[in-house]
N, C-alpha and C positions, 0 to 999 in steps of 0.2 A: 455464737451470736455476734461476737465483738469480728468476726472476719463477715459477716453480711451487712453489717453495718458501716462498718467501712466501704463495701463495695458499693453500696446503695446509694452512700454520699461520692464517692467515683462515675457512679454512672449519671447523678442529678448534675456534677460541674460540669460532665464531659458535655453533656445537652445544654446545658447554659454558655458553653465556650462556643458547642454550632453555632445557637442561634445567635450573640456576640458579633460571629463571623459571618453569617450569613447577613448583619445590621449592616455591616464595613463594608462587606463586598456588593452590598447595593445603595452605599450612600450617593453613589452617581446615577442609579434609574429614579425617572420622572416616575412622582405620583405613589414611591414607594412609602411603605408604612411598617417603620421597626417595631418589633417582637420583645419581648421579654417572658421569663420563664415567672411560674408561680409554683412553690414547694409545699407540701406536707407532711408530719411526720406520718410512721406508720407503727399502729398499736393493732396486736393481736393478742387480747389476753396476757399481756407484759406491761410489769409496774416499768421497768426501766427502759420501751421502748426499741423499737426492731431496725430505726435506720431513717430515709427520705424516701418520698416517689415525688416525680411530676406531676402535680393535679394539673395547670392547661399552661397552654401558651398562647400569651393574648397579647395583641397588636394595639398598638398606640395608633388614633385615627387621629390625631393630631395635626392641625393642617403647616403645609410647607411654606419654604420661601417662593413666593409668585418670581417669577425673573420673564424676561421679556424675551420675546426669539426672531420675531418678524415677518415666521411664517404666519401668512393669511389661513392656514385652516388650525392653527392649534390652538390651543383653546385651557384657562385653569378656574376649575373652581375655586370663587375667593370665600371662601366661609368652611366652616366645619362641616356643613348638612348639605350630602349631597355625592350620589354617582353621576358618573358616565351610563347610559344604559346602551349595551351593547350588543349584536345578534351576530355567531357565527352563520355560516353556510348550511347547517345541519337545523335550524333555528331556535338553537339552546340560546338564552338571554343571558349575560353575565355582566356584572358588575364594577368600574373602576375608576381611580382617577385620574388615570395616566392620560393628558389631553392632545398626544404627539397625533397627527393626524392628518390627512394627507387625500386625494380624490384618485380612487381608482379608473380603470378603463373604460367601466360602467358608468362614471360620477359618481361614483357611491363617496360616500366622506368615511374612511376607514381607518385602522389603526394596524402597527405592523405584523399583529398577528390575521389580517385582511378580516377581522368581526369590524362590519356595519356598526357604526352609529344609529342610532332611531331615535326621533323627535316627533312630533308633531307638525300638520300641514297648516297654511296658514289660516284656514278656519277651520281645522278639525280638530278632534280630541280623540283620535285613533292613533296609536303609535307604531309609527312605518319607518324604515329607516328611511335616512336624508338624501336626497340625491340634486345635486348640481345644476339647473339648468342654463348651458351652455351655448344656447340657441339665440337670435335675434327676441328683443324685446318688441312686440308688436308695435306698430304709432299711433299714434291720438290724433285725431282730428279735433280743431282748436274751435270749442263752443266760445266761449266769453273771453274778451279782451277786457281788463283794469286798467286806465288811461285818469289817472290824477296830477294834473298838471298847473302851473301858473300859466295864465294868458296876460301878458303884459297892458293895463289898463292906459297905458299911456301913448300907446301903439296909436294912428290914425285912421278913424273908418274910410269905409271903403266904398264907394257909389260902386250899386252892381249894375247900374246904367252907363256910366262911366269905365267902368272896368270890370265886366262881368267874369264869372267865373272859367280860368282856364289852367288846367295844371303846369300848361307850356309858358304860362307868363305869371311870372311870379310877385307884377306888381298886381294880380287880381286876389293875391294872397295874403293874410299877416304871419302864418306861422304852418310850419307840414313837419309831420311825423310819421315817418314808415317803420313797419310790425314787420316782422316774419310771422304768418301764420301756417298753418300747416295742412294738407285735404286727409283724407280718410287712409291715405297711401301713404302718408308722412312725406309727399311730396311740399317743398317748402314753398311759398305764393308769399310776396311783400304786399302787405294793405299798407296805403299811406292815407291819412287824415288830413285835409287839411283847413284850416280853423280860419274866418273870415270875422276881422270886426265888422260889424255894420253900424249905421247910425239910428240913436233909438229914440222913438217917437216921444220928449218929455209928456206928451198928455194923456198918451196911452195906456204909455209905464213910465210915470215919474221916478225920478232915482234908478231908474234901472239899467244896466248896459246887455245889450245881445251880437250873440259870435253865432257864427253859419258854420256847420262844418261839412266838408263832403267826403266822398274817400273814392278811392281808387283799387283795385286791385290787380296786377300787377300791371301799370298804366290804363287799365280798362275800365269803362265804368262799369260802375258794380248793378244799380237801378238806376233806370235812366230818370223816373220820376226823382229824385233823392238830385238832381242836376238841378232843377226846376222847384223841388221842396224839399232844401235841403234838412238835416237835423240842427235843432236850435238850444243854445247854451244859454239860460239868462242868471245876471249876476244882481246882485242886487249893489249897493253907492255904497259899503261899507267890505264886497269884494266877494261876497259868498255865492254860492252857487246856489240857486233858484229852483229852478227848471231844466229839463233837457238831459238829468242826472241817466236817460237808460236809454238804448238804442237798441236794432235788433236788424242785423244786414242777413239776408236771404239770397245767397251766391248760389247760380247755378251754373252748371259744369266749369269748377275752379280751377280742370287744367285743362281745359278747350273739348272743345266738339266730342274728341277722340279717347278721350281721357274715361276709363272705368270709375275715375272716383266718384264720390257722393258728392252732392249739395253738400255746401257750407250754410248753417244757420250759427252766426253766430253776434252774441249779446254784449253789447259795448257798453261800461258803467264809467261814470265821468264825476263819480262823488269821492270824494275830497279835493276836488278842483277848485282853481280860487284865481281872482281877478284882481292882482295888487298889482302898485305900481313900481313892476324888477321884469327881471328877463325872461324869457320864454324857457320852463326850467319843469321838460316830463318828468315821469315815472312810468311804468307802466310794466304788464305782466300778462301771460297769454297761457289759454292752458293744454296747447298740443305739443306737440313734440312726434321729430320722425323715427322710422327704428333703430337701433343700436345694437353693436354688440357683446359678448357677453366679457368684461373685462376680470372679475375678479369677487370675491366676499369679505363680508366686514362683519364679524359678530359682536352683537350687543349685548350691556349687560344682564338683558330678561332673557335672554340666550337667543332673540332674533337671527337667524339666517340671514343679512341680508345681504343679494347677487347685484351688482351694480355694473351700469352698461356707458359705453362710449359716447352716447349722447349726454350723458348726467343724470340719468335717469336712476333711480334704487326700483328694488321690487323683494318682496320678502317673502323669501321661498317656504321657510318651516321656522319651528322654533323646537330647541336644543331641550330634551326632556333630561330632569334628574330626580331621581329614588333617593328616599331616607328608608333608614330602617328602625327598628325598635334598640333592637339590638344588638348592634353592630358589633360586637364577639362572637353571636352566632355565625357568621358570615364564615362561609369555606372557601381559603383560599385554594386557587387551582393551578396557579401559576401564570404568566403573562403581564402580571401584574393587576389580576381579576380575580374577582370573589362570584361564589352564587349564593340565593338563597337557600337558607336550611330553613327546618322544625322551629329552631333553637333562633332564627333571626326574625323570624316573621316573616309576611310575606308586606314589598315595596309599598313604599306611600309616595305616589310619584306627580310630578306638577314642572311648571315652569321655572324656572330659575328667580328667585325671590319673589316667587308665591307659596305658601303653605310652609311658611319659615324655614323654605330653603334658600342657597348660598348665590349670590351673583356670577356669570360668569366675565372673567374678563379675557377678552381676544386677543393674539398675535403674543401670549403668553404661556408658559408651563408651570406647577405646581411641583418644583424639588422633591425630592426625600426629605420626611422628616430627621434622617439618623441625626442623632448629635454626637460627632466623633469626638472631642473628647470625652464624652460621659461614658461612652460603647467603650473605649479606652481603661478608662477607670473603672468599668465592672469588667473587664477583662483581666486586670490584674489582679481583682479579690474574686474571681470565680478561677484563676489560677492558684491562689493561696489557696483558696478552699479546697482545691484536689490535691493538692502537699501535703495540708494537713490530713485527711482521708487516707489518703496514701500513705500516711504516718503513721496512723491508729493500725492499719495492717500492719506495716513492719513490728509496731509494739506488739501486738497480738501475738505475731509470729514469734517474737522475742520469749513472749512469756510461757507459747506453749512449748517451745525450743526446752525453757527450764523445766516444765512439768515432765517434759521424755526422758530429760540426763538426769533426772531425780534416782536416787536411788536409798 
């Protein structure tokens, strides 16, 4: 009995020195998660007990040190809760948090055992893996122009009998402001505005001041009526804007005769505009843009996808799916630095990244090994004592049945 018992505690340190070794030997892979052994005795009808076995070996999901990398597609979960969901070629799902990650030849966003990523699309809730797109970002054609500006009160009207309106003479003018707007093609068209004091009737509109504005596009008139009646600005004596706060320019063929693009309609808002006595001092904002290409991704921390393009443009392709488990010991590892579901784990409760009290991710990041090498250190040396002594109990053993044979 005293020789199986001894062997028994030999063969539990020699398992507790693997996995030890196997903690060290991957304290440098991303995403790893150290092991430790769990023992118990073994009784079989014996007061004094038969030796050790291994009951499991169970992993510390413990999360790592976040460190920074700069690649744009790698990616670490910052929280405890929370895989990678992954799809081989064969379309086995497995599980991990190794966030090293990289676009294949397909665009696929994959990892170096080539298992896809899958997330979610940006209004779906089907989980597809992620794929890159690399293509030109189509253009917008520019509805509404934002134009909140000071018009200097101090400025002197302007007889449009005396000086009627002409873009070419700019004493017919107080102040002009060119847009870049854009056609349906993303080709770019300058609209310029230009803002005329006038002189205002005290009896009509007491306290009140009024600005003409006209516009141009790209030197052309836009409505010829809009020449003859223009849009009108009024301020009231204390500098506020009035009236005349919404416009609405109706451009047809924005890049000449020959041009496939659309009509332009688009809505010009002039509120928070204001009539003090300072300098001619725009703002303004437009909402087309031409197309772009595809420069690069930036992930957020809800795990957004987002492809961002050469004009300045974002657009958000997917978003970054991650699994909790019930049980996270049930989990089989398989190697890669992935687990799948078992019986024993449950099956996935999967959501967005800090939805359903899952973990945030944060981008251009990795998620270290947990190992902590001096502790792996320190039960290395008492899972080595432990096989001395084991190895000891045998030689005694041996000792003593050595005397039971020379007996005589």
């Amino acid at each position: 009995m005293g020789f199986g018992q001894g062997l028994s505690g030999l063969n539990a340190a020699s398992q507790e020195l693997d996995i030890i070794g196997n903690n060290i030997a991957n304290s440098g892979t991303v995403g790893f998660k150290s092991a430790s052994a769990t023992f118990a005795d073994v009784y079989a009808n014996s007061k004094v007990g038969l030796g050790v076995q291994t009951s499991s070996v169970n992993q510390r999901f413990s999360i790592g040190t976040v460190s920074g990398t700069g690649n744009q597609f790698d990616m670490a979960i910052d929280g405890a809760k929370g895989f990678f969901r992954m799809q081989d070629s064969s379309g086995n799902v497995l599980y991990t948090r190794n966030g090293q990650f990289f676009a294949d030849k397909e665009n696929y966003i994959v990892n170096a055992q080539g298992q896809r990523l899958t997330g979610y699309g940006p209004t779906g809730t089907d989980l597809t893996p992620i794929r890159i797109p690399v293509g030109n970002i189509p253009p917008r054609a520019t509805d509404a122009v934002s134009t909140s500006t000071n018009l200097d009160a101090n400025a002197e009207p302007i007889d449009p009998a005396a000086a009627p309106f002409d873009p070419a003479d700019p004493d017919s003018y107080t102040h002009s402001l060119p847009i870049t707007v854009y056609d349906s093609l993303g080709n770019p068209h300058q609209l310029t505005q230009y803002f005329v004091k006038r002189e205002s009737d005290p009896a009509a509109t007491p306290g009140q001041s009024e600005w003409d504005v006209y516009y141009r596009l790209d030197g052309n008139a836009i409505d010829p009526p809009l020449d003859t009646s223009p849009a009108q600005l009024s301020f009231s004596s204390s500098g506020v804007l009035l009236g005349g706060t919404t416009q609405t320019l109706a451009i047809a063929n924005p890049g000449g005769a020959n041009s496939p693009a659309d009509d332009l309609s688009i809505d010009l808002s002039y509120a928070g505009s204001t009539q003090f006595g300072g300098d001619f001092a725009p703002d303004f904002s437009q909402t087309g843009y031409a197309t772009g290409e595809y420069a690069g991704i930036s992930i957020g921390e809800d795990g957004a996808i987002v492809a961002n393009y050469t004009n300045d443009q974002t657009q958000v392709v997917g978003y970054i799916a991650l699994a909790d488990f019930n049980n996270l010991q049930g989990l089989q590892p398989v190697g890669g630095n992935a687990w799948v579901e078992s019986a024993a784990s449950g099956q996935p409760v999967m959501g967005r990244p800090g939805s359903n009290g899952l973990a945030t991710i944060q981008g251009q990041s990795v998620e270290e090994s947990n190992v902590d090498m001096s502790q792996e250190l320190v039960n290395m040396i008492i899972a080595q004592r432990t096989y001395q002594a084991n190895a000891q109990t045998i030689k005694t053993q041996d000792q003593v049945l050595q005397t039971l044979i020379t007996m005589r």
